[in-house]
mmCIF file of the C-alpha atoms, coordinates in Angstrom:
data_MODEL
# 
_entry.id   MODEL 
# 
loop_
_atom_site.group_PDB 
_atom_site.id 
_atom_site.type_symbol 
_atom_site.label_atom_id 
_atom_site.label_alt_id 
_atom_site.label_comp_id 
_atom_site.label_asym_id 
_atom_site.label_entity_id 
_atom_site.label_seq_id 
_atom_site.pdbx_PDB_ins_code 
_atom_site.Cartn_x 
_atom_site.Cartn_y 
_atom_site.Cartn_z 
_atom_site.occupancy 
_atom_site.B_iso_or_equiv 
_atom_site.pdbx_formal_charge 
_atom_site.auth_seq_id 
_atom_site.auth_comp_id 
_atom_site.auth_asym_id 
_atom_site.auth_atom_id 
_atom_site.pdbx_PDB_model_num 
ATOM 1   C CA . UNK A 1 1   ? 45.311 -70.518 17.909 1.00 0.00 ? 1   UNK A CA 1 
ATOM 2   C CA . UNK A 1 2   ? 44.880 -72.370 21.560 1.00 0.00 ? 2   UNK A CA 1 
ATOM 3   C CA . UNK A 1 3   ? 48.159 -71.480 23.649 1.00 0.00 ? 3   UNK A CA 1 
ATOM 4   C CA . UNK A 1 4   ? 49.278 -73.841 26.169 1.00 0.00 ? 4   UNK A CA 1 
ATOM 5   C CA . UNK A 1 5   ? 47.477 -72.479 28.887 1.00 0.00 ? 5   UNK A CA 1 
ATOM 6   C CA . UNK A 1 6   ? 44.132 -72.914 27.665 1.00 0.00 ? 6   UNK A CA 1 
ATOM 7   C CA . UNK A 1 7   ? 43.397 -69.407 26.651 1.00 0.00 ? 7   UNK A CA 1 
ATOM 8   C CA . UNK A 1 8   ? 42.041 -68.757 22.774 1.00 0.00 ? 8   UNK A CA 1 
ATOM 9   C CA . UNK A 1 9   ? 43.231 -66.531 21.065 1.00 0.00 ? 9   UNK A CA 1 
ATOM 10  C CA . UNK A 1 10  ? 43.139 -64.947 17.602 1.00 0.00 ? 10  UNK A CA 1 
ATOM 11  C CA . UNK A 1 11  ? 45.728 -61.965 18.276 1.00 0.00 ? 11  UNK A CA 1 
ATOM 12  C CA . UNK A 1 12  ? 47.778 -60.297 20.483 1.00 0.00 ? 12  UNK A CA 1 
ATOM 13  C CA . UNK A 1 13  ? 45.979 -57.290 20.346 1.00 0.00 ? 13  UNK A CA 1 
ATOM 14  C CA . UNK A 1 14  ? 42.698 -58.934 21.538 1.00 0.00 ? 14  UNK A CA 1 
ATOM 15  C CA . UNK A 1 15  ? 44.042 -60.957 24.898 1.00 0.00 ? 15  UNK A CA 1 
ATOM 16  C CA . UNK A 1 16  ? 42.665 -59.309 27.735 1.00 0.00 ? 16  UNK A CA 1 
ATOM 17  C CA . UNK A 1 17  ? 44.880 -57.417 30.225 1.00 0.00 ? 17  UNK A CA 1 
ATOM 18  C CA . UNK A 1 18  ? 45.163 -55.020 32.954 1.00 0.00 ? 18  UNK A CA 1 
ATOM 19  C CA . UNK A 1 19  ? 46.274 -51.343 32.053 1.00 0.00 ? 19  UNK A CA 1 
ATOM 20  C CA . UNK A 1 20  ? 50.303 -51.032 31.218 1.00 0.00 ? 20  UNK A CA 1 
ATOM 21  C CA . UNK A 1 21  ? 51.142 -47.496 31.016 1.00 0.00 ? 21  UNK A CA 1 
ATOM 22  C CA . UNK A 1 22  ? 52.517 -46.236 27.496 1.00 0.00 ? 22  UNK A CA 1 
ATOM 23  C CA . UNK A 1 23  ? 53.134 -42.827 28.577 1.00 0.00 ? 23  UNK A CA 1 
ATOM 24  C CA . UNK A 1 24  ? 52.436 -41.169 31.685 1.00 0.00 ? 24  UNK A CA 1 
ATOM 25  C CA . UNK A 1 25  ? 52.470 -37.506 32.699 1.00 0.00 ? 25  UNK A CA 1 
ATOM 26  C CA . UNK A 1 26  ? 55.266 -35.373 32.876 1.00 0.00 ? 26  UNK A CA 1 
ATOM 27  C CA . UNK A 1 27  ? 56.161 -32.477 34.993 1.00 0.00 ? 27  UNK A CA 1 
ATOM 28  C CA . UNK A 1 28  ? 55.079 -28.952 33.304 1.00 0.00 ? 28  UNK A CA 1 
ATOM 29  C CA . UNK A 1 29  ? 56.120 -24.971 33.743 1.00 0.00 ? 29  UNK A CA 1 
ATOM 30  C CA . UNK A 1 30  ? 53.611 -22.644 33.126 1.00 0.00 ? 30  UNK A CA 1 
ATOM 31  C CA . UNK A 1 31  ? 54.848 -19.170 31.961 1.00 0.00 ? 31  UNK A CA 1 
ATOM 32  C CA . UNK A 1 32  ? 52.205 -16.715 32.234 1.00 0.00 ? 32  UNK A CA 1 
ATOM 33  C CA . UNK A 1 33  ? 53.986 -14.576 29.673 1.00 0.00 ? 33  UNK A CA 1 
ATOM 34  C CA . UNK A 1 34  ? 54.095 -17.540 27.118 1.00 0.00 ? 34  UNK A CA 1 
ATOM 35  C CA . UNK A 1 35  ? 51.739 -16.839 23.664 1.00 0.00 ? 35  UNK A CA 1 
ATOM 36  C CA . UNK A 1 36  ? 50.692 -21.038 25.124 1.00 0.00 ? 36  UNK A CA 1 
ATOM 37  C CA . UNK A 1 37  ? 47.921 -20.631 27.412 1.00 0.00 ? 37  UNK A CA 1 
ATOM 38  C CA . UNK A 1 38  ? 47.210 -23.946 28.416 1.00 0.00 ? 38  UNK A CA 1 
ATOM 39  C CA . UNK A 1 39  ? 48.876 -27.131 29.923 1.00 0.00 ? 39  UNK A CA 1 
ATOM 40  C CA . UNK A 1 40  ? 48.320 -30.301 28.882 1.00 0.00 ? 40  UNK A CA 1 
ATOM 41  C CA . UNK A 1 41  ? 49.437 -33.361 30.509 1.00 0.00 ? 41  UNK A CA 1 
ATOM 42  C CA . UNK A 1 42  ? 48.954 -37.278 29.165 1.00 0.00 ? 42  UNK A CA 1 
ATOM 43  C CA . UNK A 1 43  ? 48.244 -40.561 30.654 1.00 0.00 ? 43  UNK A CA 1 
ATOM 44  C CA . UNK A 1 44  ? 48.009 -43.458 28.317 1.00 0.00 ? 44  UNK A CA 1 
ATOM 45  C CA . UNK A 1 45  ? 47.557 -46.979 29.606 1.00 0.00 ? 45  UNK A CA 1 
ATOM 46  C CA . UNK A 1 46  ? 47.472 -50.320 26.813 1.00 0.00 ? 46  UNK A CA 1 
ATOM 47  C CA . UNK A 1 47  ? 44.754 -52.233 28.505 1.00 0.00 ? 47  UNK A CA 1 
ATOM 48  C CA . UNK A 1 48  ? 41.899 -54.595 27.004 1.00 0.00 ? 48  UNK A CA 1 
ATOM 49  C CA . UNK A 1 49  ? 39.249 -53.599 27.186 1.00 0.00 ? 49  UNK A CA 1 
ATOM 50  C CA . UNK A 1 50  ? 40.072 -50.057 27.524 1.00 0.00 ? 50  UNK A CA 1 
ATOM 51  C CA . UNK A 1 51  ? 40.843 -48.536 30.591 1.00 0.00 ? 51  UNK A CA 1 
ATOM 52  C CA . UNK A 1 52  ? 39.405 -45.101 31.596 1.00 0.00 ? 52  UNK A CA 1 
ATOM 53  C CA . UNK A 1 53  ? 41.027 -42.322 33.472 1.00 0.00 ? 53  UNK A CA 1 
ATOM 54  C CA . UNK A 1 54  ? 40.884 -40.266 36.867 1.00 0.00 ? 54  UNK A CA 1 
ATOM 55  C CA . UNK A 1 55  ? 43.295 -37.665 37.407 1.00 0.00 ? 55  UNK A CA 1 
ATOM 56  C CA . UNK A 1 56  ? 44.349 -36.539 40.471 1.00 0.00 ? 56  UNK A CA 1 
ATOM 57  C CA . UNK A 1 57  ? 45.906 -33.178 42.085 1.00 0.00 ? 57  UNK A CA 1 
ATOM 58  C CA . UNK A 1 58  ? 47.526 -33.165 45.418 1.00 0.00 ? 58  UNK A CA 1 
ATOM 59  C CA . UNK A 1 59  ? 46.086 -36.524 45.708 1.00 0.00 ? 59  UNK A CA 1 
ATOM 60  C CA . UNK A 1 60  ? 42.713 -34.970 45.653 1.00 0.00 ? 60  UNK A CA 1 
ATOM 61  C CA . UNK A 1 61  ? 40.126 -36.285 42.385 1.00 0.00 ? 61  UNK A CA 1 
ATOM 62  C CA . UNK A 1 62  ? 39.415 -34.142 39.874 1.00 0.00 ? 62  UNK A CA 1 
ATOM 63  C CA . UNK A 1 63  ? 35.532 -34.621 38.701 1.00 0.00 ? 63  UNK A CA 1 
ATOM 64  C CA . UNK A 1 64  ? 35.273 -37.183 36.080 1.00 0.00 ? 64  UNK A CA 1 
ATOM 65  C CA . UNK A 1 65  ? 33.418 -34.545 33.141 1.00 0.00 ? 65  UNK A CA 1 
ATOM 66  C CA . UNK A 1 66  ? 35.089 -34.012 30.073 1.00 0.00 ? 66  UNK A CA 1 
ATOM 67  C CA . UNK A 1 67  ? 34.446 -30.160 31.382 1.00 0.00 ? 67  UNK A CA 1 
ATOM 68  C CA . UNK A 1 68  ? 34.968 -29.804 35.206 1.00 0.00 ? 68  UNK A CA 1 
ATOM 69  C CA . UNK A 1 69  ? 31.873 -27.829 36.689 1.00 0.00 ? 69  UNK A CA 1 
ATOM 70  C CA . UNK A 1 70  ? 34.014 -26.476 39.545 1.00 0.00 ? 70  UNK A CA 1 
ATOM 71  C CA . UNK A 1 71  ? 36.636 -25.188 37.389 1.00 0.00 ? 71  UNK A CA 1 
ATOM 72  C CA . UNK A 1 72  ? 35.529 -24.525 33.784 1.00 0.00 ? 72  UNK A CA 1 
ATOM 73  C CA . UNK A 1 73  ? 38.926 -24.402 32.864 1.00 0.00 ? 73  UNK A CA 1 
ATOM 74  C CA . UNK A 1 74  ? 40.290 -28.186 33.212 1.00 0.00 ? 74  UNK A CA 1 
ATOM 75  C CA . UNK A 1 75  ? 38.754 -30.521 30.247 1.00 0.00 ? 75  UNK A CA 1 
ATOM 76  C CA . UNK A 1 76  ? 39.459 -34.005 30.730 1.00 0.00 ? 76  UNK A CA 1 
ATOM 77  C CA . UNK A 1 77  ? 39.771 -36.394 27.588 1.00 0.00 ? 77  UNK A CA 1 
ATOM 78  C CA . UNK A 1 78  ? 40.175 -39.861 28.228 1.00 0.00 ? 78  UNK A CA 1 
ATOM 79  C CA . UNK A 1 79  ? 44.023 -39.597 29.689 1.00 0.00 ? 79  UNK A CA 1 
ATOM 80  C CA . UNK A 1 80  ? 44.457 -36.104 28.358 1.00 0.00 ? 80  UNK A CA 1 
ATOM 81  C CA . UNK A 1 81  ? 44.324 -33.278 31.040 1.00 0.00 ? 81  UNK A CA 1 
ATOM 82  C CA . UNK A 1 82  ? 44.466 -29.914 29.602 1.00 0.00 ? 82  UNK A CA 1 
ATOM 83  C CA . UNK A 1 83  ? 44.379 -26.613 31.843 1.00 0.00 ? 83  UNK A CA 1 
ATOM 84  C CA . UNK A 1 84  ? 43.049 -23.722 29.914 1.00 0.00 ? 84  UNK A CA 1 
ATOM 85  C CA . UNK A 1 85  ? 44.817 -20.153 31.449 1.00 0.00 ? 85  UNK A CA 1 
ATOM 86  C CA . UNK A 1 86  ? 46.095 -21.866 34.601 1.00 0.00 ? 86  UNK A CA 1 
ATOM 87  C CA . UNK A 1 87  ? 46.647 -19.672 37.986 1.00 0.00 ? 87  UNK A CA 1 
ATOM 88  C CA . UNK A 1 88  ? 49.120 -20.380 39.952 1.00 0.00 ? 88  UNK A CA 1 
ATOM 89  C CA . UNK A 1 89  ? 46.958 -20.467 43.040 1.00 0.00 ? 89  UNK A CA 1 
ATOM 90  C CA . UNK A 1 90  ? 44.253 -22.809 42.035 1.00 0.00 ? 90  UNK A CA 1 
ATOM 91  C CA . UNK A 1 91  ? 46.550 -25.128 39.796 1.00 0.00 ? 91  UNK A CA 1 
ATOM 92  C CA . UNK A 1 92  ? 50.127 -25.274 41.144 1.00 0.00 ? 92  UNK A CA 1 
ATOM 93  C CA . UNK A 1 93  ? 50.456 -28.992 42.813 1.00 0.00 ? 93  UNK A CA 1 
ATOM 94  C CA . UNK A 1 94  ? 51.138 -32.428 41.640 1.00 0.00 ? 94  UNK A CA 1 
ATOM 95  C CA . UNK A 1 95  ? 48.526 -34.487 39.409 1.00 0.00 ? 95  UNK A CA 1 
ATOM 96  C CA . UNK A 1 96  ? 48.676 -38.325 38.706 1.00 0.00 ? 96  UNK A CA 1 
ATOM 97  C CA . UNK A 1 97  ? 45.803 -40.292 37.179 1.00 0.00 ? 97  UNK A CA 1 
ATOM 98  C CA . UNK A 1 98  ? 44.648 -43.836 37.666 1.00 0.00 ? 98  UNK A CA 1 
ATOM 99  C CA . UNK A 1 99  ? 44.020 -46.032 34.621 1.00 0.00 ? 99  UNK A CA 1 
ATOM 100 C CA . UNK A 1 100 ? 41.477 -48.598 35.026 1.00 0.00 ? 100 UNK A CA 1 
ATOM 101 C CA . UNK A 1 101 ? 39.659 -51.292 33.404 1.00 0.00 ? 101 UNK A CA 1 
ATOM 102 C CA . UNK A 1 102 ? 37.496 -54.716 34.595 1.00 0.00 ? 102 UNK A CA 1 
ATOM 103 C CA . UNK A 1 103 ? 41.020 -56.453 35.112 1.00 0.00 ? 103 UNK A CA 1 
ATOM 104 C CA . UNK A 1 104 ? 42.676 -53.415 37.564 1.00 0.00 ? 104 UNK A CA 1 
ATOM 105 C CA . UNK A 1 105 ? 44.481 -50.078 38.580 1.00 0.00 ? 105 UNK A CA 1 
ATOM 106 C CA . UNK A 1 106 ? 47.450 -48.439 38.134 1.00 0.00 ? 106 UNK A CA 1 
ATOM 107 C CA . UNK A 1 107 ? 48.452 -45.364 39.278 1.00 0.00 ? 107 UNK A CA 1 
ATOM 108 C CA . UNK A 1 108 ? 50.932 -42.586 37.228 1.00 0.00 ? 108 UNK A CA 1 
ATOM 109 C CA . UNK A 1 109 ? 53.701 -41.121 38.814 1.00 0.00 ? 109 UNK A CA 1 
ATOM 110 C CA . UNK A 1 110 ? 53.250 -37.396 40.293 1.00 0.00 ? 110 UNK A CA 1 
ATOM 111 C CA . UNK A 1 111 ? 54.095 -34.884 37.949 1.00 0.00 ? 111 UNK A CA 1 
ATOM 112 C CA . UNK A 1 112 ? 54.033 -31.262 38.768 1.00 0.00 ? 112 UNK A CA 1 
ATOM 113 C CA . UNK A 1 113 ? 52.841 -28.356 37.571 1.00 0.00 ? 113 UNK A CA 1 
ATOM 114 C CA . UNK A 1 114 ? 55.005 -24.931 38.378 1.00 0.00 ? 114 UNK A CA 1 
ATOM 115 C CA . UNK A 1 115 ? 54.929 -21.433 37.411 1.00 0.00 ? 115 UNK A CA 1 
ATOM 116 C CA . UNK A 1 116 ? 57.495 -19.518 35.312 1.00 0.00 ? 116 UNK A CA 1 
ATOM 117 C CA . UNK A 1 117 ? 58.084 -15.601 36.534 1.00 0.00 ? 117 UNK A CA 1 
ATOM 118 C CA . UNK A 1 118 ? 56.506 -12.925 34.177 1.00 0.00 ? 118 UNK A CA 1 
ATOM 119 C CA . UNK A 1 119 ? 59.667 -10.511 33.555 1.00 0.00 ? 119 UNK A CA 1 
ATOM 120 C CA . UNK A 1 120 ? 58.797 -7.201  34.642 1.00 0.00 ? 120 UNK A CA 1 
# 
């Protein structure tokens, strides 16, 4: 099929684009106390071809590993951020990642990550 503005194409799903968030992180509270010991947060972005991720705390980049060497417990996959046993005092702040592919950025809204009080 030839569309009027000279583009081919055989289906949506294959035009080329820029990265269009489908679901972007979302502020998290850690509980120590919780039988959960991790956080995860998502960034998903439809792009063609595929965009790939950089997350972000307090505006600062987190290394692009799927296993950060500076802090063994963050794993990033693709969008997906998890936090293995977070402390409050290396992983309290506000992450965002970029989503990025041949055609351009975008970047996620802040979402933060908070600690719950352990009942004494």
């Amino acid at each position: 099929m030839l569309l009027d503005f000279g583009v081919n194409e055989t289906g949506p799903m294959q035009l080329e684009k820029g990265p269009i968030f489908v679901v972007q992180p979302e502020d998290a509270i850690y509980d120590p106390a919780s039988l959960n010991k991790s956080v995860v947060m998502n960034c998903e972005a439809d792009a063609n071809p595929l965009a790939s991720y950089v997350w972000f705390v307090d505006r600062a980049p987190l290394p692009r590993r799927p296993v950060n060497l500076t802090d063994p417990k963050i794993m990033v996959t693709r969008g997906r951020l998890m936090i293995d046993q977070p402390s409050n005092t290396q992983h309290d702040g506000d992450y965002q990642c970029v989503a990025t592919n041949s055609f351009g950025s975008i970047l996620s809204n802040d979402a933060q990550l908070n600690f719950g009080c352990e009942s004494a």
